[in-house]
C-alpha positions, -999 to +999 in steps of 0.1 A: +000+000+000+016+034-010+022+058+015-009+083-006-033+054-005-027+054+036-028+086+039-063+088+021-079+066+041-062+076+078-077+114+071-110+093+057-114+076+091-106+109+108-136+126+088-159+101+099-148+099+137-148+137+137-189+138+124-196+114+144-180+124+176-195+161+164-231+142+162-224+126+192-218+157+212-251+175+197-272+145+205-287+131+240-286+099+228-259+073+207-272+078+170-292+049+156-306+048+190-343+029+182-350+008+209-385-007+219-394+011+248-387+046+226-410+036+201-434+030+227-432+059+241-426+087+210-455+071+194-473+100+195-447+121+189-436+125+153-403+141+158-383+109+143-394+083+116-379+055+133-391+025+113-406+017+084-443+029+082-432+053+114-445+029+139-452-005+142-486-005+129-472+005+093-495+034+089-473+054+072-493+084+092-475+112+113-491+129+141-472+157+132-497+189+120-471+227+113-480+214+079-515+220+069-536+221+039-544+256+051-505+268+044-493+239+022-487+263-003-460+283+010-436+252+012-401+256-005-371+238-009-352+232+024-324+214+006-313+184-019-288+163-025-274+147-057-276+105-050-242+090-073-269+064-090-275+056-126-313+040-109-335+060-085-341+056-051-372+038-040-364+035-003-383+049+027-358+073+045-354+066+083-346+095+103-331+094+141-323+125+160-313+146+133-295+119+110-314+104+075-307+069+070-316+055+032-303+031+010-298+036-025-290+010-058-265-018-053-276-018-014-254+012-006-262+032+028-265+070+034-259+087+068-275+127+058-279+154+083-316+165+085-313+198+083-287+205+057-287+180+032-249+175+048-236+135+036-222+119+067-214+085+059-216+065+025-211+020+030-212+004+000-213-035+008-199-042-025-225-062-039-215-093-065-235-090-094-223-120-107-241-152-085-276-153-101-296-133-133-323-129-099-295-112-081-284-091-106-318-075-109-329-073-070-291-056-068-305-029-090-329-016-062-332-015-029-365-005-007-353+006+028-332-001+055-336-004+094-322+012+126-321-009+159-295+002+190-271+017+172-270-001+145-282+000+105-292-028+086-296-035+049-304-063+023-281-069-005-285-080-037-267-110-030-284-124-003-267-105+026-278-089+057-259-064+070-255-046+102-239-007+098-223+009+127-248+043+128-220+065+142-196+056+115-203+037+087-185+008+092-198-029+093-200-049+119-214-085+111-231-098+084-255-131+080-265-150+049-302-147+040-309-171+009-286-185-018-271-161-039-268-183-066-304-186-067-320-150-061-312-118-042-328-092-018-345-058-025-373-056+007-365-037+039-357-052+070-376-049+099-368-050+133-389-057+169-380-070+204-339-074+195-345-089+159-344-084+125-365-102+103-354-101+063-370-122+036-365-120-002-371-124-038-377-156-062-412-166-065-409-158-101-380-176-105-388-212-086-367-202-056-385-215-021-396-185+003-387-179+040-391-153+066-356-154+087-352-135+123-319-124+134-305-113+162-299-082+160-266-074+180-249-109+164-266-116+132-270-153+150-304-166+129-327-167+153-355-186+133-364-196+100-402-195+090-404-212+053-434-203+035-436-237+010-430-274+012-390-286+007-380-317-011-401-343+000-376-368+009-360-344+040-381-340+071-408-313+072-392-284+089-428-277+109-456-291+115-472-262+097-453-273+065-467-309+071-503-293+065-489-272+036-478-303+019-513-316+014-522-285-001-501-291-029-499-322-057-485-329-093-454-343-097-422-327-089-446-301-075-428-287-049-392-278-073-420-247-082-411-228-049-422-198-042-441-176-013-416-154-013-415-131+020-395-099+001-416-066+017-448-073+035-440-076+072-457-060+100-449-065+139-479-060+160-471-052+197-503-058+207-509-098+197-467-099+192-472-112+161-455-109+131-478-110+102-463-113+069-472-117+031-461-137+001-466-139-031-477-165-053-462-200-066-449-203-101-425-200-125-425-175-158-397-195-178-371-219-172-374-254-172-396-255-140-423-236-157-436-270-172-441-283-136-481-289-137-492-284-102-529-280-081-541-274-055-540-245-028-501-243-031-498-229+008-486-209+023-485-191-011-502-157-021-513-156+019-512-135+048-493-155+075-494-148+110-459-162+134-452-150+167-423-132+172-401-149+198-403-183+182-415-183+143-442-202+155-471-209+129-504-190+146-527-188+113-525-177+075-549-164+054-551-170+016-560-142-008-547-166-041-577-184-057-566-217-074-549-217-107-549-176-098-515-171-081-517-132-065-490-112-044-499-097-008-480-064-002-480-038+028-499-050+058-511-021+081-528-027+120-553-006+131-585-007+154-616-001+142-653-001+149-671-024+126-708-037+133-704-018+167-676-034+179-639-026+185-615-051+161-580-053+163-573-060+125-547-062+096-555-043+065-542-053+034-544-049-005-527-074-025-525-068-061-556-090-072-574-054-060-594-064-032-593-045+002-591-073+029-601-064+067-587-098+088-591-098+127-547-095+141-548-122+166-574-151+145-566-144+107-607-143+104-617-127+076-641-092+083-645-079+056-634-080+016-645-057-012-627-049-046-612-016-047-617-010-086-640-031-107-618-059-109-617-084-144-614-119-126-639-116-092-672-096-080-671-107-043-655-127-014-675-151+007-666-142+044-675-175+057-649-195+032-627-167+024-630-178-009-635-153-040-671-155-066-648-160-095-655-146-134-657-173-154-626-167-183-657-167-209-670-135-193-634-119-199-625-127-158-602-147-147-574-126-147-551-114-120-551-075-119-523-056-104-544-032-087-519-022-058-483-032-059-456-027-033-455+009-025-471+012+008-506+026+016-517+051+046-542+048+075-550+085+090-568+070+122-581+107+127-601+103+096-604+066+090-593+067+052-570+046+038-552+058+011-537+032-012-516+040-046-536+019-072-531+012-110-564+002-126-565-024-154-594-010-168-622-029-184-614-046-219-574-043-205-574-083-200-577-089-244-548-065-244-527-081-219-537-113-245-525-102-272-495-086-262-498-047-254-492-052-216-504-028-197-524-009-219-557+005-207-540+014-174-548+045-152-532+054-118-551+061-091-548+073-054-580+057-038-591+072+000-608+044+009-634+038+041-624+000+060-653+004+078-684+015+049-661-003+025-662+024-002-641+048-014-645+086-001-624+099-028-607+092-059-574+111-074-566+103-114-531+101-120-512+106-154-493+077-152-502+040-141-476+036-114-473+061-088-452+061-054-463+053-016-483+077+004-478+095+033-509+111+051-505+136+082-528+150+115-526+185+091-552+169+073-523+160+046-519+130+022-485+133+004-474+112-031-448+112-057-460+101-093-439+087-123-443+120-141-418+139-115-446+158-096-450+157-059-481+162-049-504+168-014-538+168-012-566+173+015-570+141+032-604+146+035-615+158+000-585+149-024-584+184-033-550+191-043-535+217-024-497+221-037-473+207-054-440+207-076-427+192-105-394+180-093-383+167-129-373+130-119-400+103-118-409+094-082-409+055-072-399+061-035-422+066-002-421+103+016-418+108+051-420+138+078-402+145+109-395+175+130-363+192+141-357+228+162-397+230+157-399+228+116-418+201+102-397+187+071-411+169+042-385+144+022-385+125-006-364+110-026-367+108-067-357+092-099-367+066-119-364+033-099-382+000-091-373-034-103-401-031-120-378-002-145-358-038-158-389-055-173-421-032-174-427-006-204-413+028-196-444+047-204-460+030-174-440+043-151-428+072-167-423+104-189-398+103-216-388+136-196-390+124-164-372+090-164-341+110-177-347+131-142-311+127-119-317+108-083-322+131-056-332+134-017-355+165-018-363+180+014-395+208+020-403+230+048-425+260+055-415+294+042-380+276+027-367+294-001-336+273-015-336+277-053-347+245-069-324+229-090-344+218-118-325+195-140-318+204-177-334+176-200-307+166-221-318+138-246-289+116-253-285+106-291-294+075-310-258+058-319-256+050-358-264+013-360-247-012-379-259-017-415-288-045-411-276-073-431-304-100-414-339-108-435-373-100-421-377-138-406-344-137-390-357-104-373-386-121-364-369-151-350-347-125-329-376-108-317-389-143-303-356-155-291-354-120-270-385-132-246-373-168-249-342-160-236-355-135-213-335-109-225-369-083-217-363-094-184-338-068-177-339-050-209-379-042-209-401-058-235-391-047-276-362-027-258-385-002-246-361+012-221-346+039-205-339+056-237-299+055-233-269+034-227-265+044-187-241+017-168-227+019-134-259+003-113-288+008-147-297-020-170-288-001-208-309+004-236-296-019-262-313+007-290-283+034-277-253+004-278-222+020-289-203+007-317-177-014-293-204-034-279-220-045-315-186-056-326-182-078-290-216-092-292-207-129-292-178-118-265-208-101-245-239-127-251-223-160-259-188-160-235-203-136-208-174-108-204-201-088-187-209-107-160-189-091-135-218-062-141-247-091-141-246-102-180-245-140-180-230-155-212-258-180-226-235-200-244-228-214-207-258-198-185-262-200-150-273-236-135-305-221-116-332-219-138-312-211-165-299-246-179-316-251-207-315-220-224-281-224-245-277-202-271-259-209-304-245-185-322-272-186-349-288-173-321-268-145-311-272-135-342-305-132-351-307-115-317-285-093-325-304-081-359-336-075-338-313-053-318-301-036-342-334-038-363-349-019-331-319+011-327-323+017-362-364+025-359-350+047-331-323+063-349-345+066-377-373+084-357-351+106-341-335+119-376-370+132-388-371+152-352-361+192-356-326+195-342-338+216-309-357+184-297-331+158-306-305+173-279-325+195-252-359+202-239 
């Protein structure tokens, strides 16, 4: 090591002892300090955001009111700062006494004073992008991280959990979550009563779900909850997976995994439960996709209760109808009054669109209407929990992805929930048939009454997929949208009372806190989501805003920091290669690009993010510069990328990709729908007048 390189890193070390003995000093408290008996007792407070949701209900509601819809108005820009990332951020910030904890792309950590924008701390775990095709895309985003005694934790990409020192930014253990040659984290942890509980991706993929508790000061694993049945020749883990198994037949049944536990889970102090959701059991491609299987598939697509010391099974609910595999996402606790009496319940919305009420401690089912007029059910029976299914003739059917991850809000003071929906609306299913997915689509933020089981108000959103919601006791609701504008309406009208056209579309979840008596607003912006690697842009975004840089945007009262609204500079088209292929060997490449599942990182027909952006992004193969055309067979057949998560298909990986091995043939008839695609964009962008090709 040269004597530069030390001295680097010594005065590093001595920046980052010096904040944080400076932070130290300031503060009553170590930082990071989230203990139980705090959250108990600031629950009412609103000063800090101390887990996700705020509290351990998950409301996503603060009690805090400065911030009305009387002088919404008059917010301005506080301060923002510039996140190094190529994706956006989609993480809920934490904040604890003054210090902003959030995670960014690749599952790297930020320490940010509260008040200034000022970065304390950066960790960057280093995430391998090179174990699974999973892992590569869960690496690409990252949805939170959480705070417990001094310490922050974080999922990685590659099937990591680790624990942050919150003073300084240095790790101190780390556990293994799932196989990283399999699949890859992108959910927040949680933590309650000295644990952490982390699951992760793979349902999709035919990896087999688990909900793991650590503990929190030694990353020992604590238990192991798994969601689906194991190979049938090893011992049932539980007895609850012995009942599970019955649920399930076909041969080979159970290699189809699945119930993945990656964001839905909820600690409720009151029944100290953990109540979780999964998603559903399947397979989209690989060889496992021919697996024919029935039955219930438990504990798939359900809501599963476990108490928290133990892992111990309690009860599960199941919102997947048979042969109709759905995703649960965001579980909130609340009490409320229905048919005159009190219920302690779980509210959730998974994205088959219905708005499930289910008692906390029994997993009965209260109440279950659809929150949109949904294509493949009218009604739920409460006394079977099961769904009045359209029959597929009718045009039913159909799984709808009404509400996806982003988190909802419960305003208690009101009684609305407010979730962020996208509406496949009616004829969208013979789309969806025939290829134009997600076409019919309108986004939606629904206020919706548990207790009537109706919706008080409706907001219609430009763009299908919207952010999470934050409402407030100023009779607030706050949300980002994909077209870049941050938004807050009247939580009791949906009239919208301000908002600001930040320039970066908005995947990420807002929060509030308080410091020296001003109530802060933050978000964080750009175009992020795993959803960015597979789902058409125009769903989630403008052509402007997707180009929007990643930021942490923070809003107060009366603030009058210019904001620093991003020039939108459209990069060029690269001249393609001459097209030497024919029309059918265009159309073969256009068919080996799904087969392949090449559109599962590069979005369907390369409808992407409109330039080639490395460094964390997935690249639009339309903008590929002339290098990479002339190393194709280097790049898609040998795999010289796959340090940056491009597997080489002459050899692919062994999970779930075996028996896609491509032939050179192959490669090339890929390679002339590539370039058969960046030419139509070239070409489109010639006939453009030369002030729009460069600038807006």
């Amino acid at each position: 090591m040269s004597k530069q390189t030390l001295g680097w890193m010594t005065a590093s070390i001595l920046v980052g002892i010096t904040i944080a003995l400076h932070l130290l000093a300031d503060s009553p408290a170590k930082l990071g300090n989230v203990t139980e008996a705090r959250l108990t007792s600031e629950a009412d407070d609103g000063s800090n955001w101390l887990l996700n949701g705020r509290t351990f209900d998950e409301q996503h509601f603060s009690p805090l009111k400065q911030i009305t819809d009387k002088n919404a108005s008059t917010l301005g820009l506080a301060w923002s700062l510039d996140i190094d990332s190529a994706m956006g951020v989609v993480a809920e910030p934490l904040v604890v006494d003054g210090v902003i904890y959030v995670s960014a792309p690749l599952s790297k950590v930020y320490a940010i004073e509260a008040t200034t924008g000022k970065l304390l701390w950066k960790f960057d775990p280093k995430v391998r992008l090179n174990q699974a095709i999973n892992g590569s895309y869960s690496a690409r985003t990252n949805a939170g991280v959480a705070v417990w005694a001094g310490k922050v934790y974080v999922g990685t990409g590659d099937c990591r959990l680790v624990a942050i020192d919150a003073a300084f930014g240095s790790q101190v253990w780390e556990a293994s979550v799932c196989d990283a040659t399999q699949t890859g984290i992108t959910g927040a942890p949680h933590v309650a009563k000295g644990k952490v509980f982390m699951g992760y991706n793979g349902s999709d993929d035919g990896v087999r779900g688990s909900l793991v508790a650590y503990d929190a000061e030694t990353g020992k694993e604590a238990w192991r909850f798994w969601t689906v049945p194991g190979d049938p020749f090893k011992p049932f883990e539980t007895k609850a997976l012995e009942m599970a198994a019955k649920s399930w037949s076909g041969k080979d049944s159970w290699k189809v995994g699945g119930g993945d536990a990656w964001t839905a889970i909820t600690y409720d102090p009151v029944t100290d439960l953990v109540i979780f959701g999964t998603a559903g059991a399947g397979v989209d491609y690989g060889e496992l996709e021919n697996i024919k299987v029935s039955g219930d598939k438990l504990f798939a697509g359900c809501i599963i209760a476990v108490k928290a010391d133990t892992g111990e099974y309690v009860w599960h609910f199941q919102t997947s109808a048979p042969g109709l595999q759905t995703e649960n996402n965001h579980i909130v606790i609340a009490d409320l009054a229905m048919n005159g009496e009190k219920r302690h319940v779980a509210m959730t919305v998974p994205k088959n669109g219905f708005f499930y009420v289910l008692d906390a401690k029994t997993g009965k089912l209260l109440s279950a209407k659809p929150l949109v007029k949904t294509a493949w059910a009218t009604s739920v029976d409460l006394q079977t929990g099961k769904a009045i299914e359209i029959p597929r003739s009718k045009g039913g059917g159909r799984q709808w992805t009404v509400h996806n991850w982003w988190p909802m809000s419960y305003n208690s003071q009101i009684g609305l929930v407010y979730v962020p929906a996208t509406d496949r609306q009616e004829g969208t299913h013979t789309e969806v048939e025939s290829g134009e997915w997600m076409r019919g689509t309108q986004g939606k933020l629904i206020a919706w009454d548990p207790v009537s089981q109706s919706a008080r108000w409706t907001v219609e959103e430009p763009i299908a997929t919207n952010g999470g919601v934050l409402s407030t006791a100023g009779n607030l609701v706050f949300q980002g949208q994909g077209n870049g504008e941050f938004a807050a309406y009247a939580a009791d009208s949906g009239k919208k009372v301000w908002s600001i056209q930040t320039g970066s579309a908005i995947d990420s979840v807002p929060v509030t806190f308080a410091v020296n008596g001003d109530q802060y607003l933050l978000t964080p912006v750009g175009w992020g989501s795993g959803s960015r690697l597979f789902a058409p842009a125009w769903t989630m975004a403008t052509p402007q805003s997707k180009r929007g840089p990643t930021r942490l945007l923070a809003f107060k009262l009366g603030a009058t920091t210019p904001f620093p609204t991003p020039p939108d500079v459209v990069p060029p088209v690269p001249k393609p290669p001459q097209q030497t292929a024919s029309k059918e060997t265009i159309a073969h490449g256009k068919m080996l690009y799904r087969k392949f599942v090449c559109d599962g990182c590069h979005s369907p027909d390369t409808d992407g993010s409109g330039a080639w952006v490395l460094d964390g992004a997935i690249p639009d193969l339309r903008y590929a510069p002339l290098e990479v055309h002339e190393d194709w067979y280097a790049i898609v057949l040998a795999g010289t990328h796959w340090d940056q998560g491009m597997p080489g298909f002459a050899n692919p990986p062994k999970f779930a990709f075996p028996h896609l091995k491509m032939t050179p043939p192959d490669a090339d008839a890929l390679h002339a729908y590539v370039i058969d695609e960046a030419w139509k964009a070239y070409n489109h962008e010639q006939k453009q007048p030369e002030s729009a090709k460069r600038t807006h």
